[in-house]
N, CA and C atoms as a LAMMPS dump frame, in Angstrom:
ITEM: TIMESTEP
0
ITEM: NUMBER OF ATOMS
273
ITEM: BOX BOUNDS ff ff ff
-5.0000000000000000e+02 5.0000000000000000e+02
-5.0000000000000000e+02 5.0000000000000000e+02
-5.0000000000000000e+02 5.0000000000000000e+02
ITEM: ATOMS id mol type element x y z
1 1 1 N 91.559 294.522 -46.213
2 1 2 C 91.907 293.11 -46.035
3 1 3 C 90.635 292.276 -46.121
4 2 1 N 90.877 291.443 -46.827
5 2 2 C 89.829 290.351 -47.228
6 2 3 C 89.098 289.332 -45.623
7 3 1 N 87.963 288.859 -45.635
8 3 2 C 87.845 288.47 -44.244
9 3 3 C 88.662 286.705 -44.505
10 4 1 N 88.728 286.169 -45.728
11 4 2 C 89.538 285.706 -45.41
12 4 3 C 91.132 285.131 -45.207
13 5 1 N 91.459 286.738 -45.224
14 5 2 C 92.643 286.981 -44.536
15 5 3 C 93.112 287.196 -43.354
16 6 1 N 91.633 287.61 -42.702
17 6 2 C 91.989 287.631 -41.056
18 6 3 C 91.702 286.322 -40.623
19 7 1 N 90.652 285.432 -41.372
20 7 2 C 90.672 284.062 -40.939
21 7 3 C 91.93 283.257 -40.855
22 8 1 N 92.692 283.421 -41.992
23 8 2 C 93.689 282.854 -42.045
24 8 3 C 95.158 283.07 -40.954
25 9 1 N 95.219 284.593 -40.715
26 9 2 C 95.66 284.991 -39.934
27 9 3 C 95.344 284.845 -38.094
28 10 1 N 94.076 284.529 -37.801
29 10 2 C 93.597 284.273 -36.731
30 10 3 C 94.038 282.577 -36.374
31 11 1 N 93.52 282.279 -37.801
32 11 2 C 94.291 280.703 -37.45
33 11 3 C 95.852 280.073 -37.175
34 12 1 N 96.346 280.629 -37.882
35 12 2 C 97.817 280.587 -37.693
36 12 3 C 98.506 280.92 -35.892
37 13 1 N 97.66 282.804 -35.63
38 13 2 C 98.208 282.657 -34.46
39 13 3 C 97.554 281.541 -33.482
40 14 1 N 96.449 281.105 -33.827
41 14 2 C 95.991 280.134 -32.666
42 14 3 C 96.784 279.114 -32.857
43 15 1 N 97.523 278.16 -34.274
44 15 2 C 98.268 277.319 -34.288
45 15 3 C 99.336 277.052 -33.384
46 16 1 N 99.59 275.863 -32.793
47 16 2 C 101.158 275.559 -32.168
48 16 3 C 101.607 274.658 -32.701
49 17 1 N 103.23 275.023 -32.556
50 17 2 C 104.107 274.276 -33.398
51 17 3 C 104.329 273.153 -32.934
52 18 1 N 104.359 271.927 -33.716
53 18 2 C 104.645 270.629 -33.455
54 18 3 C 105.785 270.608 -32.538
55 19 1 N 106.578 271.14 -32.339
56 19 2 C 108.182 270.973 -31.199
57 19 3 C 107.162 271.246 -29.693
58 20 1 N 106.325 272.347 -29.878
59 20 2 C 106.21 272.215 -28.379
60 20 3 C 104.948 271.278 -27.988
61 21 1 N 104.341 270.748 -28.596
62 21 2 C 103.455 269.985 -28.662
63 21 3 C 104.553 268.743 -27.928
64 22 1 N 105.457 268.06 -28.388
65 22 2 C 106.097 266.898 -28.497
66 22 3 C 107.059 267.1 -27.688
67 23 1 N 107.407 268.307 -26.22
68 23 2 C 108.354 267.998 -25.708
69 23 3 C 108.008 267.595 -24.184
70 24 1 N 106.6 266.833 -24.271
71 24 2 C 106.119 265.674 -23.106
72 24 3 C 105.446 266.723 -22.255
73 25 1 N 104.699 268.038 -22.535
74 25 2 C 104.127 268.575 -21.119
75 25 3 C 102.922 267.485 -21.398
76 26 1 N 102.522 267.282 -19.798
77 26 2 C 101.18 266.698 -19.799
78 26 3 C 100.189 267.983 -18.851
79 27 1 N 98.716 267.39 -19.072
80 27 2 C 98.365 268.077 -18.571
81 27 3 C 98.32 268.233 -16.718
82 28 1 N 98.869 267.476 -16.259
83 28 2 C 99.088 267.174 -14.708
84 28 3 C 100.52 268.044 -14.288
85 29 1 N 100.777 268.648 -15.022
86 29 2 C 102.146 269.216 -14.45
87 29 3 C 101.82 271.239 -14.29
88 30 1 N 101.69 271.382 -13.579
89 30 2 C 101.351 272.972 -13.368
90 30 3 C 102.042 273.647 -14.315
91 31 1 N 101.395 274.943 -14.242
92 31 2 C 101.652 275.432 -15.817
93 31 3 C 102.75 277.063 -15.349
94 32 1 N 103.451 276.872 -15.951
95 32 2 C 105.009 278.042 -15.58
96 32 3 C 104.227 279.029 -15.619
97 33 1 N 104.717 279.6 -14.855
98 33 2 C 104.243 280.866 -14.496
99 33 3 C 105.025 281.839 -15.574
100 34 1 N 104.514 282.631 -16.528
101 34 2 C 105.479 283.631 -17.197
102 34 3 C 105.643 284.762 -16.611
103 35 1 N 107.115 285.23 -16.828
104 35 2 C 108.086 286.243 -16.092
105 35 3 C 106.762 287.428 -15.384
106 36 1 N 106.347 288.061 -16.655
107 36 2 C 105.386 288.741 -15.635
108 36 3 C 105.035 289 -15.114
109 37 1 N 104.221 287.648 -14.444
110 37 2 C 103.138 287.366 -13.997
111 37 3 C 103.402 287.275 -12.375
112 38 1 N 103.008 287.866 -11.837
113 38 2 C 103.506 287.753 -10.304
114 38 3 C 102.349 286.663 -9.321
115 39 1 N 102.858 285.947 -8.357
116 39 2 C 102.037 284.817 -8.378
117 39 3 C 100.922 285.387 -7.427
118 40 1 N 100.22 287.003 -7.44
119 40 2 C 98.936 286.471 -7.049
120 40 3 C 98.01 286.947 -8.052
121 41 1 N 98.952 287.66 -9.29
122 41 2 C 98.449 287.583 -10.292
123 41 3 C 97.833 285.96 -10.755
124 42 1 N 98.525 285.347 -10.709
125 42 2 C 98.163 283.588 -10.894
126 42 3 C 96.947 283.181 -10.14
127 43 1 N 97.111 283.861 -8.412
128 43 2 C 96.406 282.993 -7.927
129 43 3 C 94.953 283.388 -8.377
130 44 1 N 95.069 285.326 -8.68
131 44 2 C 93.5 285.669 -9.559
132 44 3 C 93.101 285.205 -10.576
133 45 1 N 94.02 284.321 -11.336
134 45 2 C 93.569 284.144 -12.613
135 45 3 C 93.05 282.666 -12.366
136 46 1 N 93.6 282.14 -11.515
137 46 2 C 93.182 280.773 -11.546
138 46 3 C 91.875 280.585 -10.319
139 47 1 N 91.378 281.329 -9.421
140 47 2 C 90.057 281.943 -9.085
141 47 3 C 88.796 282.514 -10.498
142 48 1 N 89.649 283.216 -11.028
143 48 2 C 88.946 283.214 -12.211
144 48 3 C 88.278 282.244 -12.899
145 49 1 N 89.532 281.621 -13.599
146 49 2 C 88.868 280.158 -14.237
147 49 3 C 88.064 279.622 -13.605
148 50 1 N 88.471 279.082 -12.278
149 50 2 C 87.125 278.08 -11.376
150 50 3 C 86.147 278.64 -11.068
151 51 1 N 85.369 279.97 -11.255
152 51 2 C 84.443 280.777 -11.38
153 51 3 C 83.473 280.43 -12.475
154 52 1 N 84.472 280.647 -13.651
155 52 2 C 83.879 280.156 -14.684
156 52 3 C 83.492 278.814 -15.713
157 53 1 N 84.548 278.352 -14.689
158 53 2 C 83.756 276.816 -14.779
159 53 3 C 82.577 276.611 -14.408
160 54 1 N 82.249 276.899 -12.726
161 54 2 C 81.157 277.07 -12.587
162 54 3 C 79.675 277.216 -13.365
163 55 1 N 80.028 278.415 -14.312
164 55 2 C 79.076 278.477 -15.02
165 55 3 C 78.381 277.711 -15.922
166 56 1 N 77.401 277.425 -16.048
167 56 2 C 76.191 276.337 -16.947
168 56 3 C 76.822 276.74 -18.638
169 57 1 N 77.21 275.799 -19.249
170 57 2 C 77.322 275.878 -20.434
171 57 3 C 75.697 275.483 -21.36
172 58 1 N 75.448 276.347 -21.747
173 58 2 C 74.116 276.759 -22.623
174 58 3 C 73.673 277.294 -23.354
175 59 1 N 74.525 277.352 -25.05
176 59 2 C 74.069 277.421 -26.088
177 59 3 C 72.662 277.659 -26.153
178 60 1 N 72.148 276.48 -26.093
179 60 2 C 70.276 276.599 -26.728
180 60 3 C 70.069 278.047 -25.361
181 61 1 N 70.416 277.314 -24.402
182 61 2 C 69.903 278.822 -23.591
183 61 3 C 70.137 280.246 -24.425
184 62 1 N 71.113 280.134 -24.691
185 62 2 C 71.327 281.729 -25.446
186 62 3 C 70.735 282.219 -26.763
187 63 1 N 70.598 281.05 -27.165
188 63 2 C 69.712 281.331 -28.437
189 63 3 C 68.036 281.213 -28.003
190 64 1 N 67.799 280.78 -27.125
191 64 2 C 66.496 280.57 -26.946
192 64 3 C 66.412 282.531 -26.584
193 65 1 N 67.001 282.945 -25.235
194 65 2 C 66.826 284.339 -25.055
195 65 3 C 67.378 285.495 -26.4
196 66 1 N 67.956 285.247 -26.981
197 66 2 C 68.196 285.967 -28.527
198 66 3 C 66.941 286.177 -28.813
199 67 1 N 66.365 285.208 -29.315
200 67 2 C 65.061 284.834 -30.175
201 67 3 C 63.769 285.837 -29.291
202 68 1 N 63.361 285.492 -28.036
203 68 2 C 62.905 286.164 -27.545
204 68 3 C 63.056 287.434 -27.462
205 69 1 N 64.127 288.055 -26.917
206 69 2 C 64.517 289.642 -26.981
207 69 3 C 64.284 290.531 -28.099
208 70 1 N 64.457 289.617 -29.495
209 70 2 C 64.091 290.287 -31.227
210 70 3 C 63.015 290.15 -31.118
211 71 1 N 61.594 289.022 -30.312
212 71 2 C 60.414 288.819 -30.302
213 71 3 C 59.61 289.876 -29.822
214 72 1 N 60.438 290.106 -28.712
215 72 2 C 60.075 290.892 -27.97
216 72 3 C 60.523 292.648 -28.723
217 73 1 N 60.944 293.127 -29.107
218 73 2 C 61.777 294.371 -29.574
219 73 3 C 60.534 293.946 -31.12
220 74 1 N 60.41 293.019 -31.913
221 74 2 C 59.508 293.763 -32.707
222 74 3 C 58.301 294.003 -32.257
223 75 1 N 57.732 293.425 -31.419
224 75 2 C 56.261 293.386 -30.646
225 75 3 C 56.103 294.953 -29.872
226 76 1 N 57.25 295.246 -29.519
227 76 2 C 56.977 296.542 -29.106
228 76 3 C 56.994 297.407 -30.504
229 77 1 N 58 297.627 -31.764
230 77 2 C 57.554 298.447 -32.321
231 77 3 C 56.574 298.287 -33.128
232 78 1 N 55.985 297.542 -33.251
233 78 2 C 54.481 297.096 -33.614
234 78 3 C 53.414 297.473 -32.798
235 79 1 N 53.416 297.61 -31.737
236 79 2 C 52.521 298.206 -30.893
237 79 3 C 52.625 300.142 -31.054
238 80 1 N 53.769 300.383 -30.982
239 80 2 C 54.29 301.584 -31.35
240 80 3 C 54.044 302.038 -32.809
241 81 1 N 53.788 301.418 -33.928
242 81 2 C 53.644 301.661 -35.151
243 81 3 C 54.414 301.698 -35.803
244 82 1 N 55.749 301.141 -35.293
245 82 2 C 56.818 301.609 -36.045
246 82 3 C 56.984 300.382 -36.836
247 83 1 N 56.714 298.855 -36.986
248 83 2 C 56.699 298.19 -37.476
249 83 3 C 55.647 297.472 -38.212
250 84 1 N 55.557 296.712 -39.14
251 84 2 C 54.448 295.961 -39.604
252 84 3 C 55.078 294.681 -40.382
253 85 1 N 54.276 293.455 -40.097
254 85 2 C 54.911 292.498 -40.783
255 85 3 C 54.686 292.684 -42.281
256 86 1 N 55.396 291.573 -43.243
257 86 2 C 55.66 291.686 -44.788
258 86 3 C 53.833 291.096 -44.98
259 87 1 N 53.089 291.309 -46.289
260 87 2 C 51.957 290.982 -46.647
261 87 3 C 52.674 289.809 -46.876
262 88 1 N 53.699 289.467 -47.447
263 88 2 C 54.067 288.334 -48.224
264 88 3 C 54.094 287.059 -47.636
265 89 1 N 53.027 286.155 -48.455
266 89 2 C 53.118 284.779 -47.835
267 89 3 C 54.148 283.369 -47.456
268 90 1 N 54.089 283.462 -46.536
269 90 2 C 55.878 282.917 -46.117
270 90 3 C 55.529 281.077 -46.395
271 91 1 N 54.637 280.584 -46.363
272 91 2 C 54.484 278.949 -46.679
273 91 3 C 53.609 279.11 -47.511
């Protein structure tokens, strides 16, 4: 399967259909509990969420530590010998 066939497919299931969009839920009205779900299943999940709200939303943070960690991981095998930069002049 082509990747963009799972794109297409990923999108679709994330799609919702215009009917339930338009039959007035707002967001102030608590959200049904499905059959399942037993309500302290709910009450963990919704402990959950406010957990993770909590958390600092921080992109650049994550890319800043990415960057470092590869900085860091070639610097060691360079010290180790296992690496060497390209001769090739980059500017």
């Amino acid at each position: 399967m082509r990747y963009s066939d799972k794109a297409d497919q990923a999108r679709q299931q994330m799609q919702i259909p215009e009917e339930q969009e338009s039959e007035g839920s707002t967001e102030s009205e608590p959200e049904a509990l499905p059959e399942s779900q037993t309500p302290l299943e709910s009450a963990q999940q919704q402990a959950l969420e406010k957990w993770l709200r909590q958390l600092p939303d921080d992109p650049g943070g994550l890319l800043r530590r990415k960057f470092e960690y590869q900085y860091q991981q070639k610097l060691r095998a360079y010290q180790r010998g296992e690496w060497k930069p390209s001769d090739e002049v980059r500017w």
